[in-house]
C-alpha positions in Angstrom: -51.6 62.0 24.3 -48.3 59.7 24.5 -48.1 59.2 21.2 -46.3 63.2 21.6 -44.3 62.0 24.3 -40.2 62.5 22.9 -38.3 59.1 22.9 -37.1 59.7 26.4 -39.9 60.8 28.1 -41.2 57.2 26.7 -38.1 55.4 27.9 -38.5 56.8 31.3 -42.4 55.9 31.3 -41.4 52.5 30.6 -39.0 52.0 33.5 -41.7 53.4 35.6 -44.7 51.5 34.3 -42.1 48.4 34.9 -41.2 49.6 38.4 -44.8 49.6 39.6 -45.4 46.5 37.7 -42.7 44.5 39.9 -42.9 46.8 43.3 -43.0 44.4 45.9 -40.2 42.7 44.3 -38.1 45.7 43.8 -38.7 48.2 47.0 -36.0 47.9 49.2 -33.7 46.1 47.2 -30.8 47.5 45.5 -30.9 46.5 41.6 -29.7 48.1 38.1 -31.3 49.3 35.3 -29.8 48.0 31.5 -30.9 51.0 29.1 -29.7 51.7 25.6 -30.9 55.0 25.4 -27.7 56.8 26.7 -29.9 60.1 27.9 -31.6 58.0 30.5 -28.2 57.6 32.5 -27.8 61.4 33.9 -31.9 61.2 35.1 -30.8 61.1 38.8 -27.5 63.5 37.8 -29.6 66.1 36.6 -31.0 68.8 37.9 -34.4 71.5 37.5 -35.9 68.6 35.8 -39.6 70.0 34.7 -42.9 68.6 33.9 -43.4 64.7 33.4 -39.2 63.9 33.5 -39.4 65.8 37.1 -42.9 64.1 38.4 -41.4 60.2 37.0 -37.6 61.3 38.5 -39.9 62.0 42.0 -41.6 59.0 41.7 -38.6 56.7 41.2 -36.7 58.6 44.2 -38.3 55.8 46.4 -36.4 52.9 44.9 -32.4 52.2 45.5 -31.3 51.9 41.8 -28.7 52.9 39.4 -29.0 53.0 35.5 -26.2 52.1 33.1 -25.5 52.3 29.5 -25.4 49.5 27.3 -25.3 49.5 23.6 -28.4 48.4 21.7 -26.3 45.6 20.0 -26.0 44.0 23.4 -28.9 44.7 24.8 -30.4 41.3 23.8 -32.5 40.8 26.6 -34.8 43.6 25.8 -34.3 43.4 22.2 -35.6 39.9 22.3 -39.5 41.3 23.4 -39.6 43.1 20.3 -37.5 40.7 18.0 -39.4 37.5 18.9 -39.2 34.8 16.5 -42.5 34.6 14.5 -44.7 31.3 14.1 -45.5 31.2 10.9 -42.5 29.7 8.1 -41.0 31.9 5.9 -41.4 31.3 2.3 -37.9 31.3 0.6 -38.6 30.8 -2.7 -41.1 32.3 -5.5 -43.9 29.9 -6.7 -46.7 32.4 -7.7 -48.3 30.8 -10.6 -49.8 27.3 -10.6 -48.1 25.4 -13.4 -51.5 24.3 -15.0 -52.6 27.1 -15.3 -49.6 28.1 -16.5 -50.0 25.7 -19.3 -53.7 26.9 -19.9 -53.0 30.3 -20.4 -49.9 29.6 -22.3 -52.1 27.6 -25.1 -55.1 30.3 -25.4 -52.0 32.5 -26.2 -50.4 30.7 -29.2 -46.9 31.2 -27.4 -44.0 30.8 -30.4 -41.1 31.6 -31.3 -37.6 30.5 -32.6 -36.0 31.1 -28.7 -38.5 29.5 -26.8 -38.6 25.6 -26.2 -40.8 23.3 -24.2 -40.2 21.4 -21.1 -42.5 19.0 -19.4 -45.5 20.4 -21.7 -44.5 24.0 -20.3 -42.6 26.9 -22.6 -40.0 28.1 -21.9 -36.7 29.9 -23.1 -32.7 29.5 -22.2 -31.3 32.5 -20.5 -27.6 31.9 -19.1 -28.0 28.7 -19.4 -30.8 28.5 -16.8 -34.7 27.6 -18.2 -37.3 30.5 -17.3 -40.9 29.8 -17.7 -42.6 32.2 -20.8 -45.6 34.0 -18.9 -48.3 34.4 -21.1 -49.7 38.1 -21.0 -52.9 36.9 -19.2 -51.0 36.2 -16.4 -48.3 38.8 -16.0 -50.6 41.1 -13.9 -51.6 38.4 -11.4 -47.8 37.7 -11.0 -46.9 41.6 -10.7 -49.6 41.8 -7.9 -48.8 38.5 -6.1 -45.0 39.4 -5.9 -45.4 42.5 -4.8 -47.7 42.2 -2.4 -46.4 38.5 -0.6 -43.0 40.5 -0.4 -44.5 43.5 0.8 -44.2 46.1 -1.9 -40.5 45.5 -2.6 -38.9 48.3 -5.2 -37.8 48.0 -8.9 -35.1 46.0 -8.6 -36.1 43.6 -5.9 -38.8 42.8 -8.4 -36.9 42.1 -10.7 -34.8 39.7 -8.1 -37.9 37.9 -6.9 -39.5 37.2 -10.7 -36.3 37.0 -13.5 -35.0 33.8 -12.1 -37.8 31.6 -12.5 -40.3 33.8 -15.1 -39.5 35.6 -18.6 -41.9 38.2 -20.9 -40.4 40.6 -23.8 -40.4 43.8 -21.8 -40.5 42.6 -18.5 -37.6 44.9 -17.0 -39.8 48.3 -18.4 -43.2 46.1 -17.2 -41.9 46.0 -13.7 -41.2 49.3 -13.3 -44.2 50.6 -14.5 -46.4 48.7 -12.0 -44.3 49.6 -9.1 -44.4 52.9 -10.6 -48.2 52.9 -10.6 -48.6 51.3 -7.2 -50.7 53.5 -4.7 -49.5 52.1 -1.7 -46.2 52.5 -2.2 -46.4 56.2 -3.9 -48.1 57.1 -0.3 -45.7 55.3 2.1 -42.3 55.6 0.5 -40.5 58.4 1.2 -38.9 60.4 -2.1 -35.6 59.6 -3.5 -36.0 61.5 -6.5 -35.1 65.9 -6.4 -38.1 67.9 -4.8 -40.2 69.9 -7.6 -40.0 73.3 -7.8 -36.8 75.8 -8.5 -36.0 79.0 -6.2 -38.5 81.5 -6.9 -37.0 84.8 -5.8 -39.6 87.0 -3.7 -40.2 90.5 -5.3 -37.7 92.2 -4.3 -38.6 96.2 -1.9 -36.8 98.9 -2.6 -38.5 101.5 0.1 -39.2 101.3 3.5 -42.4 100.0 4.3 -43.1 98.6 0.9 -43.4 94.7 2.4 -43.0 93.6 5.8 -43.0 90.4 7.7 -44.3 89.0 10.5 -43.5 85.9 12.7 -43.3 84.1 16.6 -41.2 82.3 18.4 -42.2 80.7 21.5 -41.3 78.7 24.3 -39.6 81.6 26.6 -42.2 80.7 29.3 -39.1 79.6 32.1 -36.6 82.2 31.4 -37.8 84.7 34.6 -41.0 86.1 32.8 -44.8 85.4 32.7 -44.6 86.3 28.8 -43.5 83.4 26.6 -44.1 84.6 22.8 -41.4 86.5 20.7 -42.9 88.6 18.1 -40.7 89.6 15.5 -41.7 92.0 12.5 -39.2 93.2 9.2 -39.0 95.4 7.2 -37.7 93.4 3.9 -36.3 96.2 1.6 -34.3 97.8 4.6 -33.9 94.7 7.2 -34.9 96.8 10.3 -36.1 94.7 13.0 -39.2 95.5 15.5 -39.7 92.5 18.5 -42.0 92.5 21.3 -42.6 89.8 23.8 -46.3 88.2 24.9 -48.1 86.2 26.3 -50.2 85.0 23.9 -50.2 84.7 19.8 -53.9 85.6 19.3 -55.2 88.1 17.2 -55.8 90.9 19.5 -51.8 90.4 20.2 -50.9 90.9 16.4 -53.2 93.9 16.2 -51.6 95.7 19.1 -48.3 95.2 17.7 -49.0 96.3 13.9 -50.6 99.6 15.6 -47.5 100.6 17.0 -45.9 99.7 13.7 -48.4 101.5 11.9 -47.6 105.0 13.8 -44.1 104.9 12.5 -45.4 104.3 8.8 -48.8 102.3 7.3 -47.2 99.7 5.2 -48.0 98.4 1.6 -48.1 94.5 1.9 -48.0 92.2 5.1 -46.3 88.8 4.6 -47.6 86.0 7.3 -48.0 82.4 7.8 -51.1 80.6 8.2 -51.6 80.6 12.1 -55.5 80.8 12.8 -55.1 84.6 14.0 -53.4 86.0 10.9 -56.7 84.0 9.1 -59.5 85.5 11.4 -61.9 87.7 10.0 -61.3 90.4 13.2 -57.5 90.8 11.9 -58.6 90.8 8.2 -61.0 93.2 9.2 -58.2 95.5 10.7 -55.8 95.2 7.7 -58.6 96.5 5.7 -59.2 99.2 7.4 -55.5 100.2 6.5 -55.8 99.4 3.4 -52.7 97.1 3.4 -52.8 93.9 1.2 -52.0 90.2 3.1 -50.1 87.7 1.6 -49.9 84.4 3.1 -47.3 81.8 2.7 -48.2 78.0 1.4 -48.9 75.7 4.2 -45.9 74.2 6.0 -43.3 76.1 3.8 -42.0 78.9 6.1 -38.8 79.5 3.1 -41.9 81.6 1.7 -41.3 84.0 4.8 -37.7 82.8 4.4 -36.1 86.7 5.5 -37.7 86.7 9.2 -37.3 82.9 10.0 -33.5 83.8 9.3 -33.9 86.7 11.5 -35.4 84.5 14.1 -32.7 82.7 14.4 -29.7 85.4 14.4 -32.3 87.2 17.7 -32.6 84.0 19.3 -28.7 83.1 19.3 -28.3 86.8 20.5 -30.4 86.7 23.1 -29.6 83.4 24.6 -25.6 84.9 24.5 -27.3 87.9 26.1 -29.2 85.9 28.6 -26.3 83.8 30.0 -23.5 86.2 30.0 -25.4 88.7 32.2 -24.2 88.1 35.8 -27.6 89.1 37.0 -30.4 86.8 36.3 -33.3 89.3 34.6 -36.3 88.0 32.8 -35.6 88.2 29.0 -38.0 90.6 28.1 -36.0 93.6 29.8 -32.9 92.3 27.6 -34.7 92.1 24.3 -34.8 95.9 23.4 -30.8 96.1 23.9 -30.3 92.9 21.9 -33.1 94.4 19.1 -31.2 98.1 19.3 -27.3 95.9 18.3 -28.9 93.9 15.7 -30.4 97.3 14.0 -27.4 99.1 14.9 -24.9 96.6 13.3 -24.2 96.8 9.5 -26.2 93.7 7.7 -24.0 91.3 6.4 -25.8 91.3 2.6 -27.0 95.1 2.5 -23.2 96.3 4.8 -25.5 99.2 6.4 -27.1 99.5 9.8 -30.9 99.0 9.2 -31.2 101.6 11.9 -30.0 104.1 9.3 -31.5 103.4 6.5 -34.7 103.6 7.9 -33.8 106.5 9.6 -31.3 108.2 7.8 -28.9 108.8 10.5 -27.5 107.1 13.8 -28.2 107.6 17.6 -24.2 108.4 18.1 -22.2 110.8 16.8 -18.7 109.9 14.8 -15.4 109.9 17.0 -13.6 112.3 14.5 -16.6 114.9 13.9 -17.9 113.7 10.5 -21.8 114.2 9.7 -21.7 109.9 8.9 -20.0 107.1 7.9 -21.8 106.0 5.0 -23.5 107.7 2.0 -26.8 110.3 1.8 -29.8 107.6 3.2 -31.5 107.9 -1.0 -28.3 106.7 -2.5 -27.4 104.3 0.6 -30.7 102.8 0.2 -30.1 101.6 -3.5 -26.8 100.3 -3.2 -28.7 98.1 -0.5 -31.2 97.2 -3.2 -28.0 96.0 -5.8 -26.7 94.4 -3.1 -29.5 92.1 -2.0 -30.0 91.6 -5.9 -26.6 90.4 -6.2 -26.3 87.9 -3.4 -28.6 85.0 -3.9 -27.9 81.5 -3.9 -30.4 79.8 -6.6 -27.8 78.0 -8.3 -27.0 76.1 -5.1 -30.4 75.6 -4.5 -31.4 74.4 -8.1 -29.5 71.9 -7.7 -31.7 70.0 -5.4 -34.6 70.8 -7.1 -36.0 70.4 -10.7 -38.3 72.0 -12.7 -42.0 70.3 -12.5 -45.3 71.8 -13.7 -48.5 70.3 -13.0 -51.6 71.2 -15.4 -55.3 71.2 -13.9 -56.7 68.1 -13.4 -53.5 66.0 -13.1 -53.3 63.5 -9.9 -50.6 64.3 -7.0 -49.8 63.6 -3.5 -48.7 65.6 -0.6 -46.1 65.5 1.7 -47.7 65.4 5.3 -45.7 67.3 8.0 -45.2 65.2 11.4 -43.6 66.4 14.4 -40.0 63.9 14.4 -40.2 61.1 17.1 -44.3 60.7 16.3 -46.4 58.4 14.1 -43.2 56.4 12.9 -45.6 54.4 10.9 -47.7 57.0 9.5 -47.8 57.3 5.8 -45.7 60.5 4.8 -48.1 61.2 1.7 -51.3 61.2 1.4 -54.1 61.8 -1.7 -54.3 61.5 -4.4 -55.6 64.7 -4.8 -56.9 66.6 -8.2 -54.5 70.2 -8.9 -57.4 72.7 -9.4 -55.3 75.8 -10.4 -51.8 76.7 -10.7 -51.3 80.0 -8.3 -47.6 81.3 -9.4 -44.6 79.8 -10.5 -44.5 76.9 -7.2 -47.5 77.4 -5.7 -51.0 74.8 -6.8 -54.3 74.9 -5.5 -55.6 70.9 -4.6 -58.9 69.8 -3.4 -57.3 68.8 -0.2 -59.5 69.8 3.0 -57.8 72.6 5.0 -58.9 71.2 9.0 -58.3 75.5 10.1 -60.1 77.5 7.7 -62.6 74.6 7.2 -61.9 75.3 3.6 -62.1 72.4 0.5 -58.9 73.3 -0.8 -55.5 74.3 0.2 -52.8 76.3 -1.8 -49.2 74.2 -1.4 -45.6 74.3 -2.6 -44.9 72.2 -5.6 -41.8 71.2 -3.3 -44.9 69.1 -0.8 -46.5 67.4 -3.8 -45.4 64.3 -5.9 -46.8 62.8 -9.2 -49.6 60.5 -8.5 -50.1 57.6 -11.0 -53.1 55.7 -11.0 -53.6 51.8 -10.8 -56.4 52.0 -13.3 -53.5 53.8 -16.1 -51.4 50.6 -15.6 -50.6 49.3 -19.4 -48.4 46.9 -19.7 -46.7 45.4 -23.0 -48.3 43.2 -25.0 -45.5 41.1 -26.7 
């Protein structure tokens, strides 16, 4: 469980897993606590502390102390638990081979040639005026290995640091960077350097009402003067109209409820959701059946895919907290959420320049100050300039050029990028695999034989952008020169 905890939840555990430690020594006594994690400081300052930071704060309320800042640089006290000097001797220099058998191998490989010479019964060649030892091919891959792994699977060039000085092989640059190249380890616990795969695939664009919409939660509203704690939020993606409704739950039963009220307005074509386990039940599949409306899902951990209402999200959120803490009145959320909903359908969107309101509905809830049926054009014709406009604005070349093109054929090796909540499993690997592609879905989208822990499922569907070219050990072929 406190592998979750945030970093300063853990710093504070530690201060109070130290003050019980040294209690009889401490209570009573007037004494300062050294931190270097600045948030710690305002722990006695602040106030409506909740949950663990309140029940610690309580706890420590019986001891007369004061916390102060000091930079990790000086905090060498502390530093010194965690940076202790270790036992063992450090090897500084690269002796990998054993120089007999060095001089075995070399003679069951007939070693010649006009550049190399031979010292002490050993061949060698001149490079920069410095002697490098000639490894025979035998022996190349027990070096590769020995380095790599004594120095703890350094990268390309650090290989080449470590093994040019003292050794020498045709090839050995393009040699070393294949084996690194083709190291397992390494391809699962280093992070990418190299562009994600996969170039902006526009969603099919709507060009009616009810043609596609969207649905998606945002939580954590539980302290904000209401029981409910869930924001629903549903869009419509050819118009931009926005439904919300608050909860307290994200179950099935919940969605349901919601798309029926939806549903009364107009039955819609296509549903776009995530993967959370109720849009996957067979009770909700059941329902959209019954309607006759087709479900797409997104890939897993890629919410771009549903990239029009996580934008939304956000734009509702902002507006609501403004909403929130500008009302003189404290009032739970939920009664300010259909005013905040009505402005954002009511305000012309920034990419189609009309209200959503009206072109779902064709007109507006207020009348014009000088007498005119409308500001803007007939709803039909209003509808498709919204549709060139969308069309127009896009941003793939910015995007593209992040990305690159990648496609993966069925059969070929990859690994995927594992999501982990920031703060946690620091040493975790961020990949893991290999897996085996089994299909290609669309343009970005592959199915792998990588268990799906939800549905129970043997294989997922992913976004090229989550996977990364796997090369085996075993294909290792090094040059023999």
């Amino acid at each position: 469980m406190k592998k979750n905890y945030a970093i300063t939840e853990l710093e504070c555990l530690a201060i109070v897993d130290a003050l019980d430690k040294f209690y009889y020594y401490l209570h009573g006594q007037k004494f300062v606590i050294h931190t270097d994690h600045a948030a710690l400081v305002w722990l006695k300052k602040v106030k409506n502390l909740r949950g663990r930071l309140f029940c610690w704060s309580l706890k420590l309320s019986m001891f007369n102390y004061e916390i102060k800042y000091q930079k990790g640089c000086t905090n060498i006290e502390a530093d010194m638990l965690s940076r202790h000097p270790v036992s063992y001797h450090l090897q500084h220099s690269v002796h990998l081979l054993d120089i007999n058998e060095i001089k075995t191998q070399q003679k069951n490989d007939n070693l010649c040639g006009p550049k190399y010479h031979e010292v002490k019964d050993v061949i060698v060649i001149k490079k920069r005026n410095l002697y490098k030892i000639v490894v025979p091919f035998s022996l190349r891959l027990k070096l590769l290995n020995q380095a790599h792994e004594q120095f703890v699977h350094p990268g390309v060039q650090k290989m080449l640091n470590l093994i040019t000085p003292q050794y020498y092989w045709p090839n050995i640059t393009s040699d070393i960077t294949e084996f690194v190249k083709h190291c397992s380890v390494c391809q699962l616990n280093k992070k990418r350097k190299q562009k994600r795969f996969g170039l902006l695939q526009q969603v099919p664009l709507t060009s009616t009402p009810f043609e596609c919409i969207s649905v998606d939660t945002v939580g954590c509203f539980n302290y904000y003067k209401s029981t409910k704690k869930f924001l629903h939020i549903v869009i419509d993606h050819a118009i931009r109209h926005v439904w919300a409704f608050p909860s307290k739950n994200e179950n099935s039963e919940t969605y349901i409820n919601i798309l029926k009220q939806i549903f009364q307005i107009q039955v819609p074509v296509k549903l776009l959701t995530d993967r959370n386990a109720a849009f996957t039940s067979s009770r909700f599949k059941k329902f959209l059946r019954n309607y006759n409306v087709k479900h797409l899902l997104t890939t897993a951990h890629h919410p771009q895919t549903n990239g029009k209402v996580e934008r939304v999200n956000q734009s509702l959120v902002t507006r609501l907290k403004c909403k929130v803490n500008s009302t003189s009145t404290k009032v739970p959320w939920t009664k300010l959420l259909e005013s905040v909903t009505n402005e954002y359908n009511l305000t012309p969107h920034s990419i189609t320049k009309y209200p959503p309101a009206y072109l779902l509905l064709g007109t507006l809830p207020y009348d014009s100050p000088i007498g005119q049926n409308s500001y803007y054009e007939p709803v039909n014709e209003a509808r498709n300039l919204a549709l060139q406009r969308t069309i127009d604005y896009h941003n793939k070349i910015r995007y593209d050029a992040r990305f690159v093109d990648k496609k993966f054929n069925p059969g070929d090796l990859v690994v995927y990028e594992e999501f982990h909540y920031p703060n946690t499993r620091k040493l975790s690997p961020p990949f893991s695999g290999p897996y085996e592609i089994i299909k290609q879905c669309s343009e970005v989208t592959y199915e792998i034989n990588k268990p799906n822990p939800l549905t129970k499922q043997p294989t997922q569907i992913v976004h090229i952008s989550k996977l990364r070219c796997f090369h085996s050990p075993d294909k290792l072929k090094l040059s023999h020169e």
